[in-house]
C-alpha positions as CSV (number, residue, x, y, z in Angstrom):
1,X,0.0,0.0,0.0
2,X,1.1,3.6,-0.4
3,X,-0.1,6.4,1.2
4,X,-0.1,10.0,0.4
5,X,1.7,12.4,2.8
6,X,-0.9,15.7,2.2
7,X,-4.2,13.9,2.4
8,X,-3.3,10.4,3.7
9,X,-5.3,9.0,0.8
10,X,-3.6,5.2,0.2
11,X,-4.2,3.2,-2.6
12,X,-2.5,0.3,-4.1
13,X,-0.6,0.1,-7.0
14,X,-1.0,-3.0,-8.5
15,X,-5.0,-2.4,-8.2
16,X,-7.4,-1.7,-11.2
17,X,-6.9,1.4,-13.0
18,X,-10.1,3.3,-13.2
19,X,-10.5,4.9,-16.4
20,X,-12.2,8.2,-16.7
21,X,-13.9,8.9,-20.1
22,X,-14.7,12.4,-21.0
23,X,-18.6,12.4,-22.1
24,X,-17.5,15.5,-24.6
25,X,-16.1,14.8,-27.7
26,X,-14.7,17.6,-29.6
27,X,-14.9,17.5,-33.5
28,X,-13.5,19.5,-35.9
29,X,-15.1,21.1,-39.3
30,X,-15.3,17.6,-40.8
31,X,-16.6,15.5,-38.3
32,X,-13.1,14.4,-36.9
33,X,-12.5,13.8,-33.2
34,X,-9.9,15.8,-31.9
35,X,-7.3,15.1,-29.1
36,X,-5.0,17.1,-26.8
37,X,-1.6,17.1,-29.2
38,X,-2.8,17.2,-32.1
39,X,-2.3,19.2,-35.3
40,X,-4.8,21.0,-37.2
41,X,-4.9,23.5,-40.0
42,X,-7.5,26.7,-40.0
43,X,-9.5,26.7,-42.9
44,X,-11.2,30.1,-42.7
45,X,-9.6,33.9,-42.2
46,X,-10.4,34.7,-38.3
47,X,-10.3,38.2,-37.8
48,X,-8.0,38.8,-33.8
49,X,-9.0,41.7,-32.1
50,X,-5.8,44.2,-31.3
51,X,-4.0,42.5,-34.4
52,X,-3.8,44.6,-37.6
53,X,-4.3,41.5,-40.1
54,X,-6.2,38.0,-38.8
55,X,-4.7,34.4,-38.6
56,X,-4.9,33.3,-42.7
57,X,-6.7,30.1,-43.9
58,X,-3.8,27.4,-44.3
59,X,-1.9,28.0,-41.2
60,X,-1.1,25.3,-39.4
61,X,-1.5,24.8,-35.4
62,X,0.3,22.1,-33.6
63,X,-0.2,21.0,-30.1
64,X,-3.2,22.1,-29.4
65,X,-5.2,21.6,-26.2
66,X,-9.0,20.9,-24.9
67,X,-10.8,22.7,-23.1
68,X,-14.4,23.0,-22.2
69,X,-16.4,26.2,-23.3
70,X,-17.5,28.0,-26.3
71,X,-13.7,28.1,-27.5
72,X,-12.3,25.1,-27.1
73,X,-9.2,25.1,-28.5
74,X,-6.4,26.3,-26.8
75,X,-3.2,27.0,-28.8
76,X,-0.1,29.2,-29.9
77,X,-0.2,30.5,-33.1
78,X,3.4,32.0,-34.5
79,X,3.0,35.5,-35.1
80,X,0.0,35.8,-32.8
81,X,0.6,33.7,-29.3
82,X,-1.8,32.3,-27.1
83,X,-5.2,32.0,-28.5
84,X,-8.8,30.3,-28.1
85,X,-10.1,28.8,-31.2
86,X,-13.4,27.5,-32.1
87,X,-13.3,23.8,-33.5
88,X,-15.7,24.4,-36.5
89,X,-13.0,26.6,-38.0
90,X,-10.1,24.3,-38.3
91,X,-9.7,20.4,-39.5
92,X,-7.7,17.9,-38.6
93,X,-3.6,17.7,-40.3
């Protein structure tokens, strides 16, 4: 058995793993599931607020992450940084 030293939870290893499933998939413009990682390409012009031109159709976005929400697609876009997309915009690379 191991035990945790903040909480004193204790569990043991070689038990079953219980595996969470998210109830949410999230699918991109062409009905793909997406996943945390992957790569995906925008295929429509975004207009950013505060930038002087938006993120083109074409570029590609790796790594992105899931997250819950009306945006839910974290990501860094070169050029722009940080940004939350919208999975209907992009597809899967």
């Amino acid at each position: 058995m191991y035990a945790c030293p903040e909480c004193s939870h204790e569990w043991n290893p070689e038990g079953k793993k219980e595996v969470v499933e998210d109830s949410i998939k999230i699918l991109d413009a062409n009905g793909n599931e997406l996943y945390d990682g992957d790569s995906v390409i925008v295929i429509k012009d975004l207009p950013v607020k505060g930038a002087p031109k938006p993120v083109k159709a074409g570029t590609k976005v790796k790594n992105i992450r899931l997250t819950d929400g009306d945006h839910n697609i974290d990501c860094k876009i070169k050029g722009f940084g940080s940004m939350a997309l919208k999975s209907e915009f992009v597809k899967k690379s």
